[in-house]
C-alpha positions as CSV (number, residue, x, y, z in Angstrom):
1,X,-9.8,-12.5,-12.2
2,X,-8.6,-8.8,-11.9
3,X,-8.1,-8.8,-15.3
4,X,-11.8,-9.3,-16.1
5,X,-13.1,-7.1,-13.3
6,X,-10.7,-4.7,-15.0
7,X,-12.6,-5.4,-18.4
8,X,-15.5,-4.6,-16.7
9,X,-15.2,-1.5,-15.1
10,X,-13.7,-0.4,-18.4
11,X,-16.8,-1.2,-20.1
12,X,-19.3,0.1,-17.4
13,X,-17.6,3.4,-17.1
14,X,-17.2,3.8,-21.3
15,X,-21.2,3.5,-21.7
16,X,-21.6,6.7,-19.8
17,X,-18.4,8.6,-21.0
18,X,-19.8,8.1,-24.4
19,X,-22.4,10.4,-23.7
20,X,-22.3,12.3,-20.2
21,X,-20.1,14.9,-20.3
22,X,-21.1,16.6,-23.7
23,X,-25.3,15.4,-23.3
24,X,-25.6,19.2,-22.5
25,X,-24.0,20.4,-25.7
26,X,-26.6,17.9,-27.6
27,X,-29.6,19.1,-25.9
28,X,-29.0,22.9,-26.1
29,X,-28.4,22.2,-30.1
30,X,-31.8,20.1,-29.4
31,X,-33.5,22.9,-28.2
32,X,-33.4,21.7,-24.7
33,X,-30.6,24.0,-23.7
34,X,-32.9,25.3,-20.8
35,X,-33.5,21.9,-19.2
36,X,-30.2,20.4,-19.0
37,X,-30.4,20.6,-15.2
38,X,-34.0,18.2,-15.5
39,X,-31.8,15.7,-17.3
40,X,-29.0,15.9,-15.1
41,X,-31.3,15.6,-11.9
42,X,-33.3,12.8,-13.7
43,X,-29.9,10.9,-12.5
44,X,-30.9,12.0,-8.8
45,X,-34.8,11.1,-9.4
46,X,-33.9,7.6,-10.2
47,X,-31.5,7.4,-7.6
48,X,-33.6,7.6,-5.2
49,X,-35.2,4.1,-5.5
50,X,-33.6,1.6,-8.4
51,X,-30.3,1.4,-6.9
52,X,-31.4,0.4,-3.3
53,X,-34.2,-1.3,-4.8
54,X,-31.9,-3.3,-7.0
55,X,-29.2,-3.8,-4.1
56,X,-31.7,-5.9,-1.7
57,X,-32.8,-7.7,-4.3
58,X,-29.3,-8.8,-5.3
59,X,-29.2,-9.3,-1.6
60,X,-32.1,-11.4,-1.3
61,X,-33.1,-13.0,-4.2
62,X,-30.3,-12.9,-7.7
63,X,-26.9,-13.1,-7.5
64,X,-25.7,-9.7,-8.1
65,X,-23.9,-11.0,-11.6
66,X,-27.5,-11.8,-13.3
67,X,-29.3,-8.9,-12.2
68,X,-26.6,-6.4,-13.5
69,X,-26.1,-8.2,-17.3
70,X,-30.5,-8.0,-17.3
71,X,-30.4,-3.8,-15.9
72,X,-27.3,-3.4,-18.6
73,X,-29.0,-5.0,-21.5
74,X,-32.4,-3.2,-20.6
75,X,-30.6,0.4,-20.1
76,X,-28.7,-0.8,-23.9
77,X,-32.0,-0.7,-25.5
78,X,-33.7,2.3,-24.0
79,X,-30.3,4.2,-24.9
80,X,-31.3,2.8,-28.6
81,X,-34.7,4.4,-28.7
82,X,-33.0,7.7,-27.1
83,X,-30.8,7.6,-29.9
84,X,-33.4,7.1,-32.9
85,X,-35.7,9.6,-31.4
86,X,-33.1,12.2,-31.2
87,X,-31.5,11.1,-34.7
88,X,-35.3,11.7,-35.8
89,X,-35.8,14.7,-34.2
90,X,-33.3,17.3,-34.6
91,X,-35.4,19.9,-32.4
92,X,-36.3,17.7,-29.8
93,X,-39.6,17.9,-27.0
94,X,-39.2,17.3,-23.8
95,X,-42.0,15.3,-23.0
96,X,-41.0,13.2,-25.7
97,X,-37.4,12.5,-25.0
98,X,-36.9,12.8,-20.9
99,X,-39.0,9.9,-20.5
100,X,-37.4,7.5,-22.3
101,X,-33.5,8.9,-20.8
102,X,-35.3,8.4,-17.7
103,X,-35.8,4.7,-18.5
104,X,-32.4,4.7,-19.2
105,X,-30.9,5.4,-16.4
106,X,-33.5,3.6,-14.3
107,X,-31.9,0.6,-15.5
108,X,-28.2,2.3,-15.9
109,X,-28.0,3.6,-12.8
110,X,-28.1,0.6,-10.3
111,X,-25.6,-1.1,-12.3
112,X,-23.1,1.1,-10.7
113,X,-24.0,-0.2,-7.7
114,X,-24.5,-3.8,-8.6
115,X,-20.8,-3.9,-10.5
116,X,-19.7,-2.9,-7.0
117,X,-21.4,-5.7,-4.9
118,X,-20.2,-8.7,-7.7
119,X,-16.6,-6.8,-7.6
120,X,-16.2,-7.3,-3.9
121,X,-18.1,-10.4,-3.4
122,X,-15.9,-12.3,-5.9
123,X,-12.8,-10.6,-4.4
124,X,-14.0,-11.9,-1.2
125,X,-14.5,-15.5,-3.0
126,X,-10.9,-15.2,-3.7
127,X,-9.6,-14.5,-0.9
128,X,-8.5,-10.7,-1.1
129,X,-9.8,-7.7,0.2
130,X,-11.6,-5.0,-1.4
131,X,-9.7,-1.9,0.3
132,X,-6.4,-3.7,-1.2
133,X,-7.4,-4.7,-4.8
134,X,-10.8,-2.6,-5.7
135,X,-8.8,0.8,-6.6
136,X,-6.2,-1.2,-9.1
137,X,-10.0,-2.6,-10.7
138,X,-11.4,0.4,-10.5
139,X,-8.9,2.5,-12.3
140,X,-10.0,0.7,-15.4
141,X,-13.6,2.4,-15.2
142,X,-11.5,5.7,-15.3
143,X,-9.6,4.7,-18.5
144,X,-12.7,3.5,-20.2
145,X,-14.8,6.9,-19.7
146,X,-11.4,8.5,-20.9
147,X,-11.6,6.3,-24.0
148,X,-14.8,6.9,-25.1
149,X,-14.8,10.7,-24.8
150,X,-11.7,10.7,-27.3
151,X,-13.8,9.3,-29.4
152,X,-17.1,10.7,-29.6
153,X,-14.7,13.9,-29.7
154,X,-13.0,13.4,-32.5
155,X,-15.1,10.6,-34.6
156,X,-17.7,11.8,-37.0
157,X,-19.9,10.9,-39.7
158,X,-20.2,12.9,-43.3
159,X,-22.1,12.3,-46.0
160,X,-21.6,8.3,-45.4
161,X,-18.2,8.7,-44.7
162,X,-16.8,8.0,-40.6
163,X,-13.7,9.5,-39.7
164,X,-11.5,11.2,-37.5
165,X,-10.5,14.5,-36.2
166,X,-9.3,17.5,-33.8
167,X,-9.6,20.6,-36.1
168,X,-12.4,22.9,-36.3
169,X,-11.1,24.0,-39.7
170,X,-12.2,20.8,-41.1
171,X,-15.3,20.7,-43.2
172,X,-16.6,17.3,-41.2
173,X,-16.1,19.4,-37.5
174,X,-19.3,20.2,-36.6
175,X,-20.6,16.7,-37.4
176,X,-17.8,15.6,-34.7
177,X,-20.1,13.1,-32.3
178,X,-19.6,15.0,-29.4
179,X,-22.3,17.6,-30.9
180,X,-24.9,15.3,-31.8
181,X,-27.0,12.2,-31.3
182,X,-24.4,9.6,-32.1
183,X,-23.0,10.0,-28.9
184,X,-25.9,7.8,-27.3
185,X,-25.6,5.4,-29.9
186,X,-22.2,4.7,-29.2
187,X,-23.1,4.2,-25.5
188,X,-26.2,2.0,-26.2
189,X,-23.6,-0.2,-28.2
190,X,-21.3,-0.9,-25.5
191,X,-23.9,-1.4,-23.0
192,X,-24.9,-4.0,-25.6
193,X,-21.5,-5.5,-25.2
194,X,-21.5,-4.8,-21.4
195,X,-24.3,-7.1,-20.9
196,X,-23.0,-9.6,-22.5
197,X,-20.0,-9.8,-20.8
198,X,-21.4,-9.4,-17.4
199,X,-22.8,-13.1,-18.2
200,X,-19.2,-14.1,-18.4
201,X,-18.3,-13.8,-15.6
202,X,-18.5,-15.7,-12.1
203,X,-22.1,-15.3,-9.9
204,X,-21.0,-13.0,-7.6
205,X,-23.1,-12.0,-4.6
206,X,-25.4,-15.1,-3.5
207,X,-28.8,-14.0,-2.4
208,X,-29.3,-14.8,1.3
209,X,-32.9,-16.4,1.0
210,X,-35.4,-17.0,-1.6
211,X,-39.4,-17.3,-1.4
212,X,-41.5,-14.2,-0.7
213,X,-40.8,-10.8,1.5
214,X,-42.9,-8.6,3.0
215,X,-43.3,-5.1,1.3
216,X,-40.8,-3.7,4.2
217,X,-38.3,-6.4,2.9
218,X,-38.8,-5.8,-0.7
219,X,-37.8,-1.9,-0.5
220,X,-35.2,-3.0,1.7
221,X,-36.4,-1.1,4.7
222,X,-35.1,-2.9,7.3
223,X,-31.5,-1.8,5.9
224,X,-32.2,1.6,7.1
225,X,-31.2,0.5,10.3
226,X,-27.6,1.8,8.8
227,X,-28.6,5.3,10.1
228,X,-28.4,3.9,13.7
229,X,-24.9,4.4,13.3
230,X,-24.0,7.7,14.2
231,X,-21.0,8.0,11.8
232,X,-22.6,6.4,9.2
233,X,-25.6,8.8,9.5
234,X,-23.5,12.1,9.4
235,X,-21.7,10.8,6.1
236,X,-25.0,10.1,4.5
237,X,-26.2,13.5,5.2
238,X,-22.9,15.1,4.0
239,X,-23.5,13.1,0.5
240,X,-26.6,14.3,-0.1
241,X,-25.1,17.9,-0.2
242,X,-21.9,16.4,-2.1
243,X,-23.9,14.9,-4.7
244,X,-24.5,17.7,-6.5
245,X,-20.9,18.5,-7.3
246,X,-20.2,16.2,-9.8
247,X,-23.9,16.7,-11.6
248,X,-22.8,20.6,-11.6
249,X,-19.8,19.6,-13.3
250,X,-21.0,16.9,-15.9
251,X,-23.3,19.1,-17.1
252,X,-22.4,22.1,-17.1
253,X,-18.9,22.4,-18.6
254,X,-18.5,21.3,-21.5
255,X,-21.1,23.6,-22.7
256,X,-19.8,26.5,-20.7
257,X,-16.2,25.6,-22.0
258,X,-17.8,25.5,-25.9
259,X,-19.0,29.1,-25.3
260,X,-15.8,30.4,-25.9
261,X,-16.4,29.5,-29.8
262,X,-18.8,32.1,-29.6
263,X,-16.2,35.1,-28.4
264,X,-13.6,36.0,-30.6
265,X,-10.8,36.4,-28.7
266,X,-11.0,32.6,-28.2
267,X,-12.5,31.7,-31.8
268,X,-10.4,28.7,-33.7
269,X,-8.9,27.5,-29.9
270,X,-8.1,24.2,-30.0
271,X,-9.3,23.7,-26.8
272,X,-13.0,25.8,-27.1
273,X,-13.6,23.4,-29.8
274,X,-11.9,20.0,-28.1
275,X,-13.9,20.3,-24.9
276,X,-14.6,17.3,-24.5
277,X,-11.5,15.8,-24.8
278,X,-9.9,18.9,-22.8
279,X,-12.8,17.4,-20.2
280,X,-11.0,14.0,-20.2
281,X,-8.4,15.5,-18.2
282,X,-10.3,15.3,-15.5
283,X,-10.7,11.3,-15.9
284,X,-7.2,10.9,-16.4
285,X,-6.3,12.7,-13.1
286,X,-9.3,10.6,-11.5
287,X,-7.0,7.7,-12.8
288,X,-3.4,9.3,-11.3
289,X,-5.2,9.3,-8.0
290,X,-7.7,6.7,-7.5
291,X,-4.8,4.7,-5.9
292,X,-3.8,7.2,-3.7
293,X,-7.2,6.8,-2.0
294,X,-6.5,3.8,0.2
295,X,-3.2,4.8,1.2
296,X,-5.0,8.1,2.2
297,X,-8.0,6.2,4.0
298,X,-4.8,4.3,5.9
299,X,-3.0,7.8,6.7
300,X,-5.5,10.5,7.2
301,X,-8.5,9.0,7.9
302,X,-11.9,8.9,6.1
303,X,-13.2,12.1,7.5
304,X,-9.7,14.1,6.1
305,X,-10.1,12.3,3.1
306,X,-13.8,13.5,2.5
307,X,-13.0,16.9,3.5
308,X,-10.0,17.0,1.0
309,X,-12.2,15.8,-1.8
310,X,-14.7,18.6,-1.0
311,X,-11.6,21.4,-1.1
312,X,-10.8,20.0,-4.4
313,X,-14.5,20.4,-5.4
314,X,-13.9,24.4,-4.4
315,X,-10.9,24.5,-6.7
316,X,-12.3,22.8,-9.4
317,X,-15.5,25.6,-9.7
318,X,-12.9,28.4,-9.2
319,X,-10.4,27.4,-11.5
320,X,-13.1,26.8,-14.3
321,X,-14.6,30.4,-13.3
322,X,-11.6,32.4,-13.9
323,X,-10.1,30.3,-16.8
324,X,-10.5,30.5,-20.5
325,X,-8.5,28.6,-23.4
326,X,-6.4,31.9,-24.0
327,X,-3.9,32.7,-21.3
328,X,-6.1,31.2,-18.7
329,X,-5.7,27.9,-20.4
330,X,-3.6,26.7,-17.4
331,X,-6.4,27.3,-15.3
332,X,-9.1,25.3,-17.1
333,X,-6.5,22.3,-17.3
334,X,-5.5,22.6,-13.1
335,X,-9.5,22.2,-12.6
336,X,-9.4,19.4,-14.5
337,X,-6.3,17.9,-12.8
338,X,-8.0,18.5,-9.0
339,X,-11.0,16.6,-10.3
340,X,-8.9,13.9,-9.6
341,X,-9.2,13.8,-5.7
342,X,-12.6,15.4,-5.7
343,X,-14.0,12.4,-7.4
344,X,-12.0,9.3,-6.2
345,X,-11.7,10.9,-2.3
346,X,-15.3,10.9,-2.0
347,X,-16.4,8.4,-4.1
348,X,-14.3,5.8,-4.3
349,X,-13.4,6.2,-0.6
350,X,-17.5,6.5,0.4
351,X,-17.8,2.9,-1.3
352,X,-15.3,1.4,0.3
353,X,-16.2,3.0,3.7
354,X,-20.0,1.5,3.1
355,X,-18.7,-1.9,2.5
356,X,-17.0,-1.7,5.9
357,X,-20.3,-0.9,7.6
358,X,-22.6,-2.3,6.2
359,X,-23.8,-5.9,7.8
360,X,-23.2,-9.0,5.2
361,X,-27.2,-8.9,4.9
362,X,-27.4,-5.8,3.2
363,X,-24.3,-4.8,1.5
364,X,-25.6,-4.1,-1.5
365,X,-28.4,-2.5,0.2
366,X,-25.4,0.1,1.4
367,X,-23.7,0.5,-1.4
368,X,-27.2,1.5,-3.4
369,X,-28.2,3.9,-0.5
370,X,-25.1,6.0,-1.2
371,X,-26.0,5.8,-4.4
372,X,-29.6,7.2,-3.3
373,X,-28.4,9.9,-1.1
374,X,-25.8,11.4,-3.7
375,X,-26.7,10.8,-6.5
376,X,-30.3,10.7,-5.7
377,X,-32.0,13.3,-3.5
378,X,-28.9,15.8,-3.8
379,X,-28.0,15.6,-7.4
380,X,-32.2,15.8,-8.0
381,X,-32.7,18.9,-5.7
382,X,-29.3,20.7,-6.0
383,X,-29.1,20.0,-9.6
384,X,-32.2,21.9,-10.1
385,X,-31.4,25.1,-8.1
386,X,-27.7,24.9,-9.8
387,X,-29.5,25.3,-13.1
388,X,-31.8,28.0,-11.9
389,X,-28.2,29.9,-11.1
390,X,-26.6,29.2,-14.3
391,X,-30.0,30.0,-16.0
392,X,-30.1,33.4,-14.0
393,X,-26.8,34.6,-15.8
394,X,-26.6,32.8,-19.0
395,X,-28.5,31.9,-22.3
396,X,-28.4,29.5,-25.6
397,X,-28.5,31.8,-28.2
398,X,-26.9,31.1,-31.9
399,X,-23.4,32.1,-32.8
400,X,-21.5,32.7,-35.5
401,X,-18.4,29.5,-35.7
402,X,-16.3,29.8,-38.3
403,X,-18.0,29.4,-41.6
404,X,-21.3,28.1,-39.8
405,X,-23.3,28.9,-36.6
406,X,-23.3,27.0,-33.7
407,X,-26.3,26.9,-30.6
408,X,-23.6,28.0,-27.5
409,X,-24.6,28.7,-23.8
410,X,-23.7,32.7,-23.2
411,X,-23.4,34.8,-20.9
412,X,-21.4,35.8,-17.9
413,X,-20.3,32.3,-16.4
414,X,-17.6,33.6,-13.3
415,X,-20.5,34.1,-11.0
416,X,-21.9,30.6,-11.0
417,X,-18.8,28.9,-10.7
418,X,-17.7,31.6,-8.3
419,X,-20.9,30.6,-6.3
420,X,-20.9,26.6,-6.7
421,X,-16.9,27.2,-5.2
422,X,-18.1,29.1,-2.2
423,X,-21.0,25.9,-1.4
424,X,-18.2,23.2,-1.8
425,X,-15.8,24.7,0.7
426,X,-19.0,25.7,3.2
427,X,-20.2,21.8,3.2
428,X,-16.2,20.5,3.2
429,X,-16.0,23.5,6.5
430,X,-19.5,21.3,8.1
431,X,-18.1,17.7,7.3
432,X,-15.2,18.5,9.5
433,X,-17.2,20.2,12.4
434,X,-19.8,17.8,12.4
435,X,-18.1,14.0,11.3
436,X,-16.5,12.8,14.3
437,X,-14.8,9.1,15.6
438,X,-11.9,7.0,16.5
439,X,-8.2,8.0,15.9
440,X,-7.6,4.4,14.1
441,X,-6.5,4.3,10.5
442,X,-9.4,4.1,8.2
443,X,-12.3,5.7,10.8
């Protein structure tokens, strides 16, 4: 059975690492180079109600394995039309394409959720506990993302042909998927094959009741009585301002990392015109550590581990700020290494702590109001005000690559990164101040 959880967190994670880390290098060749942060946020907009909304119904009326193979196959097919309109559409309209990414990940986006609720509710059928087996399943969503970068990064399509490569001298380069709308058809395919498997495998969660709710019960309202508990309350806060660290960095550096094809002291560096797969690094060192997290939750504590992951946020914005692929490469690969505990020590860890609190009533109620918080009303609001910094100082304007011309994101980048640095290690300073509770291993 952890073999096939495995398969499935390999296969949730690779839908969105087909497309999510280099989505801002297709829109800015798109034309939507100055709304990057509205797609980014759109993440946060939806966040805000399908994933709770989806939770308490997993709670109270589907078991949790049904309702994420239906929200996988729907995302799968509205990740279709995003991919015909922008295969149609080389310069792209907004009002035409948001809507239809927001369907997406209206459907996408509780699944993240929901694959977390069947996880821990068949572990729990087994016998095992989540803290002890979820970060060995997990891993396997790390690997997947990994796996589909490296190949949107290097596959291509030319004049009918498909293909491989890593060099920007090659003639089929710039067709490379990472720069254009094949990307989302290689994630709507695996969320295709996601769905199906999800059907594969055992119930999961069993709803507590059937019949009809009142409106309170259908948003899951009563669940909010998790903000009664004081700890709980403070870490919900805290995520909202987290949130917005991983949306700053998902879309914002691969396009601020393919800039440097536009400067020619870095022109022809393998890793200017690799960024995506340079980017992986940061999947791979989210792999090296997400097993590190429960030993750390048993050591430290959660409210060290939270504060650590929020250092390693600080890091990661400076070391991207002052780097470049010449002799600053080292820097640009140690952000991507610190990624590692920034992601998995607050994520990974803020799962597992919500599965501890929460009542057996509304667990995945919990795990979709973290999901609401962070990835909801702070990646939405501080996704927007990051882009109205990086808008301040830079620009999509075309540049001269090689033998052709390329639509890059200019302009002096240190002071934004310098700036999203100096919020991570103010809000890390706060969490510490302000998250207080028992000395046992784990509070």
């Amino acid at each position: 059975m952890q073999t096939r959880l495995s398969t499935l967190y390999f296969l949730q994670f690779a839908i969105w690492g087909c497309y999510l880390s280099c989505f801002g290098q297709l829109l800015g060749a798109g034309g939507l180079g100055k709304d990057i942060q509205w797609f980014y946020a759109a993440v946060g907009i939806v966040s805000l109600l399908t994933p709770a909304l989806m939770g308490h119904i997993a709670d109270r009326f589907l078991p949790s394995r049904n309702l994420l193979g239906a929200c996988h196959l729907a995302a799968a097919l509205a990740m279709l039309a995003a991919w015909f309109y922008a295969f149609t559409h080389p310069q792209m309209e907004f009002a035409s394409f948001f809507p239809i990414y927001l369907l997406f990940l209206a459907f996408y986006m509780p699944t993240l959720a929901l694959a977390n609720t069947t996880t821990f509710a068949i572990l729990k059928a087994n016998g095992q506990r989540p803290v002890d087996r979820f970060p060995a399943i997990r891993i396997w969503g790390t690997v997947g993302f990994v796996a589909a970068m490296w190949f949107v990064n290097s596959a291509y399509l030319c004049d009918g042909a498909f293909g491989f490569t890593l060099s920007d001298s090659d003639t089929a380069s710039s067709f490379r998927f990472q720069y254009n709308s094949f990307q989302l058809l290689s994630s709507a395919i695996v969320g295709i094959i996601t769905a199906l498997y999800v059907f594969t495998l055992p119930a999961g969660s069993t709803p507590a009741k059937t019949g009809t709710s009142s409106l309170k019960e259908i948003f899951g309202l009563n669940a909010f009585t998790l903000f009664k508990k004081k700890t709980v309350r403070i870490f919900l806060i805290f995520a909202v301002f987290t949130g917005v660290c991983l949306q700053i960095s998902n879309g914002f550096a691969i396009p601020y990392i393919n800039h440097f094809m536009g400067m020619p002291e870095f022109a022809g560096s393998l890793a200017a015109g690799n960024a995506t797969m340079l980017f992986s690094l940061s999947q791979i060192a989210e792999a090296a550590c997400i097993l590190l997290v429960g030993v750390a939750m048993k050591r430290l504590g959660f409210r060290w581990v939270i504060f650590l992951a929020l250092l390693a946020w600080c890091l990661r914005f400076l070391f991207l700020g002052i780097g470049n692929p010449g002799d600053g490469l080292w820097l640009l690969v140690l952000s991507m290494l610190v990624y590692g505990v920034a992601f998995d020590f607050f994520n990974i860890a803020g799962h597992i702590y919500m599965d501890q609190m929460s009542d057996s009533g509304v667990k995945g109620f919990g795990q979709g109001l973290l999901m609401m918080m962070s990835n909801g009303i702070g990646a939405t609001f501080g996704m927007i005000a990051a882009g109205a910094v990086v808008n301040s100082y830079c620009q999509w304007q075309q540049m001269p690559v090689g033998d052709s011309s390329m639509r890059l994101f200019m302009g002096d980048w240190i002071a934004p990164w310098l700036i999203f640095s100096a919020y991570a290690l103010a809000i890390g300073l706060l969490f510490l101040i302000f998250y207080r509770t028992s000395r046992r291993p784990g509070a």
